[in-house]
ZALO-523483 format. One record per residue: x negated, y, z negated of N, C-alpha, C in turn. Coordinates in Angstrom, 2 decimals, always signed. Each point is the difference from the previous one (the first is absolute). Layout:
<<X,Y,Z>,<X,Y,Z>,<X,Y,Z>>
...
This chain:
<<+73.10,+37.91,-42.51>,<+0.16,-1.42,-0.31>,<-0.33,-0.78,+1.27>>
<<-0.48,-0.53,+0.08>,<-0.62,-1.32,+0.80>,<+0.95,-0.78,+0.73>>
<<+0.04,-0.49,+0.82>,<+0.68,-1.47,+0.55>,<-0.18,-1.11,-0.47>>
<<-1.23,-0.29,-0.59>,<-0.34,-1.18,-0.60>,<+0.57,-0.05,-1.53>>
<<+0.05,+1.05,-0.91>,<+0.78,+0.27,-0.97>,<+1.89,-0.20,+0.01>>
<<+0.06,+0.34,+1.16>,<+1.12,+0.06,-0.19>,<+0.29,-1.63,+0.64>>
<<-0.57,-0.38,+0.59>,<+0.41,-1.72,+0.67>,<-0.82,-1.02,-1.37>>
<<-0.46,+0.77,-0.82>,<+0.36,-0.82,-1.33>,<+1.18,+0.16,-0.46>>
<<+0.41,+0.84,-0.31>,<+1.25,+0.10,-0.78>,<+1.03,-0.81,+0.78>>
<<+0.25,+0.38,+0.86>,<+0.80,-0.94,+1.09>,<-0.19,-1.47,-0.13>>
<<-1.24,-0.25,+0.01>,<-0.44,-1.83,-0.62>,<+0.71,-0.27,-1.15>>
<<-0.13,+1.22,-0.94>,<-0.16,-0.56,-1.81>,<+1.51,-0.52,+0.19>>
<<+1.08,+0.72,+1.24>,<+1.25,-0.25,-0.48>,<+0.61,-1.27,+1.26>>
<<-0.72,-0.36,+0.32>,<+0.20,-1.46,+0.57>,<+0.25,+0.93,+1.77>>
<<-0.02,+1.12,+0.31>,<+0.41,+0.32,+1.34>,<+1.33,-0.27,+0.31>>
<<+1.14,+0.17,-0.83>,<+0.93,-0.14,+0.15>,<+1.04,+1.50,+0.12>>
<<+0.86,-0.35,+0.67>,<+0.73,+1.23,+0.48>,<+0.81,+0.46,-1.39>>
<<+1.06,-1.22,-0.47>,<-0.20,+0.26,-1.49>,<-0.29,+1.01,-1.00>>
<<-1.32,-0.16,+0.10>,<-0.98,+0.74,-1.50>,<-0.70,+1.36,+0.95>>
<<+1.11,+0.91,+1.10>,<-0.67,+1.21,+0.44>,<+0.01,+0.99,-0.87>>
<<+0.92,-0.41,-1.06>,<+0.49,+1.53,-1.07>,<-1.29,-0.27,-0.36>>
<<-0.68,-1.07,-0.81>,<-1.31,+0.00,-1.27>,<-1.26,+0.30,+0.72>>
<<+0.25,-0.60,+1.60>,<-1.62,+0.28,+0.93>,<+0.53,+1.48,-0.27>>
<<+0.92,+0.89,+0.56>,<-0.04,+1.19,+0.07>,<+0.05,+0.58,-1.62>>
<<+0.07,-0.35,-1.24>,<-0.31,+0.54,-1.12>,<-1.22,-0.27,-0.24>>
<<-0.78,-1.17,+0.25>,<-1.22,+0.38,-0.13>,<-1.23,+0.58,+1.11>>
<<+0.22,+0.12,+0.78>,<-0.54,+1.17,+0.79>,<+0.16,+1.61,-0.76>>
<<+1.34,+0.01,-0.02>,<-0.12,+1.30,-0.89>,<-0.44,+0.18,-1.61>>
<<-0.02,-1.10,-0.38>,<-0.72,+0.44,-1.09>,<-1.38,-0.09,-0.25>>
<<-0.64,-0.66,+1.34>,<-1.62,+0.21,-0.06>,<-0.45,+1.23,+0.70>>
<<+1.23,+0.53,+1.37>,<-0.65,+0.78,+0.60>,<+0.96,+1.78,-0.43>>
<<+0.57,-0.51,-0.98>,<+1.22,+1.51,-0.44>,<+0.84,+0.34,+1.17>>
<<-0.24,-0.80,+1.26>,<+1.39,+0.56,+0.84>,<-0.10,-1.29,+0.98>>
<<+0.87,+0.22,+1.12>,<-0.39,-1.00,+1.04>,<-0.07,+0.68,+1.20>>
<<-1.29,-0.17,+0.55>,<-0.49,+0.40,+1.32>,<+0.48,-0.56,+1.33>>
<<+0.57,+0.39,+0.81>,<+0.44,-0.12,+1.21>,<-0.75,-1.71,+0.23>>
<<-1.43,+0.29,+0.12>,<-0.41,-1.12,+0.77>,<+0.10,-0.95,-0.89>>
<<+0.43,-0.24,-1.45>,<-0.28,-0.91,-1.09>,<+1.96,-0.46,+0.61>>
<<+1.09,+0.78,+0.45>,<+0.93,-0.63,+0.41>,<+0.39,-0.72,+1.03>>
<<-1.09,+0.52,+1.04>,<+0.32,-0.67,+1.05>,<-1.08,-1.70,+0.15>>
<<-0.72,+0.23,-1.12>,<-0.76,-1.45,-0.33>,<+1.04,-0.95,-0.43>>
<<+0.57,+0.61,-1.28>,<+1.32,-0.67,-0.47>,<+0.67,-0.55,+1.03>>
<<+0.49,+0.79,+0.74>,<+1.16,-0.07,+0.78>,<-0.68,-1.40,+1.09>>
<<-1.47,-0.04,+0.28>,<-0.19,-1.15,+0.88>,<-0.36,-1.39,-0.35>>
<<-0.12,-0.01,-1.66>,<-0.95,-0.70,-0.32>,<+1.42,-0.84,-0.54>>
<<+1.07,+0.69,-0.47>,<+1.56,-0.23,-0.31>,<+0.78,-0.41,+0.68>>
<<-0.24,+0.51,+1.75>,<+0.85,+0.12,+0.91>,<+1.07,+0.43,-0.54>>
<<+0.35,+0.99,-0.60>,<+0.79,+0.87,-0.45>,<+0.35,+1.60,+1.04>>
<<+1.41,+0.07,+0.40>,<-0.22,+1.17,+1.29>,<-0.48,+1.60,-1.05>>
<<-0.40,+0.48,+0.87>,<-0.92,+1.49,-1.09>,<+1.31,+0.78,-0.51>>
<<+1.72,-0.44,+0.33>,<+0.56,+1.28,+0.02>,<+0.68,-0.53,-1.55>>
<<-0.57,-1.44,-0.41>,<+1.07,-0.58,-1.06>,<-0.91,+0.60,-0.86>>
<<-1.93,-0.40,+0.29>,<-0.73,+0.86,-1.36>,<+0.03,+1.12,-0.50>>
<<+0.08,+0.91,+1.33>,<+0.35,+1.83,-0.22>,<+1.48,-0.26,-0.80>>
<<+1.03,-1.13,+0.06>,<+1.15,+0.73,-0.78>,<-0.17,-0.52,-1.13>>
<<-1.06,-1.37,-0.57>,<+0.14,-0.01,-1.04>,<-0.89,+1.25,-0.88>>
<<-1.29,+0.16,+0.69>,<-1.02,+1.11,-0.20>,<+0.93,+1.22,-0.61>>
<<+0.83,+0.41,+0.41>,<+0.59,+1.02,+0.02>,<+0.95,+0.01,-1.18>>
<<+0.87,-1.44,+0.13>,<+1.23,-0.03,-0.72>,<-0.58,-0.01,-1.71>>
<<-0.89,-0.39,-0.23>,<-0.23,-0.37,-1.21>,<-1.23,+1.48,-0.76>>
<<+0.20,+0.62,-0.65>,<-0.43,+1.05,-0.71>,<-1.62,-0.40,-0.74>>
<<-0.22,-1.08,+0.36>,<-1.30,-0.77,-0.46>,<-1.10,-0.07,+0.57>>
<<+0.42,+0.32,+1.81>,<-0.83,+0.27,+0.50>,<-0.11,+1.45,+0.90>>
<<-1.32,+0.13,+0.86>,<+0.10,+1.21,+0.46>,<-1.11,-0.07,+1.08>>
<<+0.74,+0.63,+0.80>,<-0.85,-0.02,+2.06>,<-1.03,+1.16,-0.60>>
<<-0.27,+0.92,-0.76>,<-1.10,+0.86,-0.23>,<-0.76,-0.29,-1.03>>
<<-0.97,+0.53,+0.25>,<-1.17,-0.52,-0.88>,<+0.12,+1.00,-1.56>>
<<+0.05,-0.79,-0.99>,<+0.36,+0.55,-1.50>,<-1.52,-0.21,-0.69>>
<<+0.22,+0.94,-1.10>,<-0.92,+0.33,-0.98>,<-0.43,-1.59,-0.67>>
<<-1.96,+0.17,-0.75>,<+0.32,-0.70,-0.88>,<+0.39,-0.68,-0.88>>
<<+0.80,+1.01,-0.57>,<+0.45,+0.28,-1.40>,<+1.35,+0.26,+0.58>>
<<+0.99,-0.66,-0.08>,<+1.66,+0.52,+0.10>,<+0.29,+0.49,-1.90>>
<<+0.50,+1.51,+0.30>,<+0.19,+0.65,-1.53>,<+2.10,-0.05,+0.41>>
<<+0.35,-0.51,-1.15>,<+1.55,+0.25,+0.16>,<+0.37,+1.12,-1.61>>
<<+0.91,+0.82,+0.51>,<+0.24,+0.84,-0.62>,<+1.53,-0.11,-0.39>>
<<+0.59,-0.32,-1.02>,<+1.52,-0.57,-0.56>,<+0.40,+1.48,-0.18>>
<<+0.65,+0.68,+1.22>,<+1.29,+0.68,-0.26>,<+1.34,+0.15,-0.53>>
<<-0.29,-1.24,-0.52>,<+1.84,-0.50,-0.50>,<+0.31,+1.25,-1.38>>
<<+1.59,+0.22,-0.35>,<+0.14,+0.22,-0.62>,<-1.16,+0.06,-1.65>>
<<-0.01,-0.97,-0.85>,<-0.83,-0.04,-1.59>,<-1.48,+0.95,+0.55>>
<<-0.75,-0.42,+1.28>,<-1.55,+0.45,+0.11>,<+0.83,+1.56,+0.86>>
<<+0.96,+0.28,+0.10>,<-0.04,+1.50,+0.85>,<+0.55,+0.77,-1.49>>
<<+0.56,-0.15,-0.70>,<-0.03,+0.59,-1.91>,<-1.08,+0.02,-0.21>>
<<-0.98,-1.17,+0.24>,<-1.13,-0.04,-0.76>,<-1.31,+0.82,+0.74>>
<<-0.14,+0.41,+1.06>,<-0.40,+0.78,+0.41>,<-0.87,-0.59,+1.32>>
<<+0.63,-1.01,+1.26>,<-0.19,-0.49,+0.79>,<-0.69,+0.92,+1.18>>
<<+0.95,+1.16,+0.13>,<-0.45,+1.40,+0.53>,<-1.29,+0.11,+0.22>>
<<-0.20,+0.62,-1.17>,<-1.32,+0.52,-0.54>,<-0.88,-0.68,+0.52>>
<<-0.02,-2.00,-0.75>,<-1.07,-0.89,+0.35>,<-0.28,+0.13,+1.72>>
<<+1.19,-0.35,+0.53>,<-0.38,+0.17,+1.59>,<-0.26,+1.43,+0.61>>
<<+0.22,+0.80,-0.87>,<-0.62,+1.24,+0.90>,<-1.80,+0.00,-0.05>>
<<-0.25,-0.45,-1.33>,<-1.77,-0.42,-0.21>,<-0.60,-0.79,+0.71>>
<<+0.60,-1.32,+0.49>,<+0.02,-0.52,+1.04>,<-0.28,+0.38,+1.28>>
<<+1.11,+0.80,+0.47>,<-0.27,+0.75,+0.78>,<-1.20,+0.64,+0.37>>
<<-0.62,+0.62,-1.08>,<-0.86,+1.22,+0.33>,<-1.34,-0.85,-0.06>>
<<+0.08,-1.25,-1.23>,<-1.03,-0.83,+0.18>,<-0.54,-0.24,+1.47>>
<<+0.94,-0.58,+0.28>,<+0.13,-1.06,+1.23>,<-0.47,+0.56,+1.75>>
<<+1.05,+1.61,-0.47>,<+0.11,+0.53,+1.11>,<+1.28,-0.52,+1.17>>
<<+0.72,-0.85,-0.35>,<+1.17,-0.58,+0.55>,<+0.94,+0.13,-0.42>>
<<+1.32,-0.07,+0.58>,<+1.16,-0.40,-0.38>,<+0.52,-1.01,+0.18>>
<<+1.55,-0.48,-0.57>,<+0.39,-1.64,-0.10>,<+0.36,+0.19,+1.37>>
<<-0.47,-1.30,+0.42>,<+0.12,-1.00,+1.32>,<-1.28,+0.26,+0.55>>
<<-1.17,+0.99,-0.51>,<-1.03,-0.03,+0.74>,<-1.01,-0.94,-0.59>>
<<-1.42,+0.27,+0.81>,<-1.31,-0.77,-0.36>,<-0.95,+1.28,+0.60>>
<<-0.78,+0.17,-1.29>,<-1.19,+0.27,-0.22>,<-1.40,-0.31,+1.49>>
<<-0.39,+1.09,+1.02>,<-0.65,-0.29,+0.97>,<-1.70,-0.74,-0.17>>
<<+0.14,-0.55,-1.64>,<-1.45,-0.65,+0.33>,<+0.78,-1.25,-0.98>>
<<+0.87,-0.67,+0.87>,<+1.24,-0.87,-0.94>,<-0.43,-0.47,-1.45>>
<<-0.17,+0.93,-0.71>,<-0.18,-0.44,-1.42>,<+1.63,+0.03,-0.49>>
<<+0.99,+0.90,+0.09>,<+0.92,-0.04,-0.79>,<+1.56,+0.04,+0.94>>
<<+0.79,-1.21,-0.37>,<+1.39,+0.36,+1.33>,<+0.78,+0.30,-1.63>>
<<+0.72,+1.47,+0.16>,<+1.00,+0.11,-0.74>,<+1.88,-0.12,+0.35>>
<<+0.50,-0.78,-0.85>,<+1.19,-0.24,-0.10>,<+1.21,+0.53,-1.55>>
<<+0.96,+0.62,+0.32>,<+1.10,-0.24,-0.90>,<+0.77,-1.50,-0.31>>
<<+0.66,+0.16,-1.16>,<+0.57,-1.20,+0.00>,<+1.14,+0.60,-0.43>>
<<+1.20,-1.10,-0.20>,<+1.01,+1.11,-1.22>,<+0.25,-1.12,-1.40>>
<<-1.04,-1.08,-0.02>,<+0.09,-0.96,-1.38>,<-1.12,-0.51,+0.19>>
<<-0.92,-0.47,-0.92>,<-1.28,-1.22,-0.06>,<+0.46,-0.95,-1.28>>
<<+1.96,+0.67,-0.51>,<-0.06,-1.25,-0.75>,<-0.17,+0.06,-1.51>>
<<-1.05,+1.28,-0.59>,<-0.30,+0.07,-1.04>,<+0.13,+1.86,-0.93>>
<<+1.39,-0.14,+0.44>,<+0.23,+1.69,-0.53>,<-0.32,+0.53,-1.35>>
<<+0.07,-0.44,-0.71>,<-0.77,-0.23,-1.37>,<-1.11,+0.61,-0.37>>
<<-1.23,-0.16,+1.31>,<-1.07,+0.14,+0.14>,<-0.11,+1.67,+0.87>>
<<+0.91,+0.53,+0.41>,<+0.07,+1.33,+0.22>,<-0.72,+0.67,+0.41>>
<<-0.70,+0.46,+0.41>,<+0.20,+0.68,+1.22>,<-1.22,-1.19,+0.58>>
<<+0.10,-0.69,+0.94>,<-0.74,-1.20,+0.53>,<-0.80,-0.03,+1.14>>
<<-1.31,+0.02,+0.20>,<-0.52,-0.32,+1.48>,<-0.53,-1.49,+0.14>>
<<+0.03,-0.36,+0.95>,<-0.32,-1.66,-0.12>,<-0.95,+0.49,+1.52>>
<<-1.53,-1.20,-0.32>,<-1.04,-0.02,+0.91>,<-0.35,-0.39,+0.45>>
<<+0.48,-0.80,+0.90>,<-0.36,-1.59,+0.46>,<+0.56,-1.23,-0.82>>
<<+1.14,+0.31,-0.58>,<+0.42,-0.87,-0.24>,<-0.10,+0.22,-1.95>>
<<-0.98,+1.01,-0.68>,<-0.26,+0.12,-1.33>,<+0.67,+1.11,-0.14>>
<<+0.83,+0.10,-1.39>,<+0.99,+0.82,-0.09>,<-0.17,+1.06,-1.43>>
<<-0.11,+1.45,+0.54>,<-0.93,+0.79,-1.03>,<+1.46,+0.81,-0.44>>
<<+0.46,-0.35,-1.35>,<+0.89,+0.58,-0.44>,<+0.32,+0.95,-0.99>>
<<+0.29,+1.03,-0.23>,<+0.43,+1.31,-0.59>,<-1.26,+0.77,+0.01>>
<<-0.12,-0.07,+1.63>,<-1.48,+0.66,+0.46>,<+0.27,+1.86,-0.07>>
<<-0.66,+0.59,-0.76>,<-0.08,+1.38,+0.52>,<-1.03,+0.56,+1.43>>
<<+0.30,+1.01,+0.06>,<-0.26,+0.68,+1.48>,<-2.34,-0.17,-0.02>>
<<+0.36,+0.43,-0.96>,<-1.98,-0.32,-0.38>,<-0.22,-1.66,+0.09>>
<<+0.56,-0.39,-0.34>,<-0.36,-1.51,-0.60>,<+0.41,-0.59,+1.84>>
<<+0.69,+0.24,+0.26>,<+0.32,+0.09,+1.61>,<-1.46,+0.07,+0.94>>
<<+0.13,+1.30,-0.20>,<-1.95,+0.26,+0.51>,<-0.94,-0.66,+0.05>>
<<-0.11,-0.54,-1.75>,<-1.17,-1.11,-0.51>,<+0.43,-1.10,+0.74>>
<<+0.93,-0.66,+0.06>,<+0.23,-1.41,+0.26>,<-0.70,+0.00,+1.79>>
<<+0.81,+0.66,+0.61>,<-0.48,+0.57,+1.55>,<-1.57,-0.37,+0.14>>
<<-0.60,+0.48,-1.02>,<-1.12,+0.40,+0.33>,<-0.92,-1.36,+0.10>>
<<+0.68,-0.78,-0.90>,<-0.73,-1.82,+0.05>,<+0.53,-0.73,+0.83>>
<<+0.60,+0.42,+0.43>,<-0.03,-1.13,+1.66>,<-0.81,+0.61,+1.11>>
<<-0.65,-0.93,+0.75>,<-1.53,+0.86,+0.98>,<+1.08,-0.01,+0.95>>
């Protein structure tokens, strides 16, 4: 990500110390993580000290100091999808992917995560893909879906 990219975003939000949570959510959601030098831009362009961004960086589960997959896949461990065969789906995952949860994929196509709810147990055994949520997915159908995101 750029400097000049990122001292837009910083513009769009008036440069106010304020609005560091949304400059720092949208950095990460154009660049999937936030890069060292994209904080310490923040941090000057904010006059914000670097140790308050690292704790919000940190404190909040939204963002992340390493660089993540295209595609964030969440996998609902909760109780209804671990009956329904949650296991299974994320072990296909797995072997798809070549990762395990909390990792990313080394040509960042895929960061995999557990969850233990997305909310919609009903829908049984559940992977959600960026945000689209593929429900009472079997272990094949797992595979297929994988396979349409580049």
């Amino acid at each position: 990500m750029d400097l000049a990219r990122i001292d837009q975003i910083i513009d769009k939000h008036g440069c106010e110390e304020s609005s560091l949570i949304q400059v720092l959510l949208d950095i990460q959601a154009q660049n999937h993580w936030l890069p060292k030098e994209a904080l310490e831009r923040v941090g000057e362009r904010l006059q914000v000290p670097m140790t308050r961004i690292q704790h919000i960086a940190t404190f909040y589960k939204a963002f992340s100091l390493v660089p993540k997959g295209r595609h964030r896949v969440h996998i609902c461990v909760g109780t209804a999808c671990h009956v329904r065969g949650a296991q299974r789906v994320l072990d296909t995952v797995q072997d798809v992917t070549g990762i395990r949860p909390g990792e990313t994929d080394l040509d960042l196509r895929f960061s995999l995560e557990t969850v233990n709810c997305l909310g919609c147990c009903a829908l049984g055994p559940v992977m959600e893909i960026d945000g689209k949520t593929h429900g009472k997915v079997t272990p094949g159908e797992t595979a297929e879906v994988l396979r349409n995101y580049d």
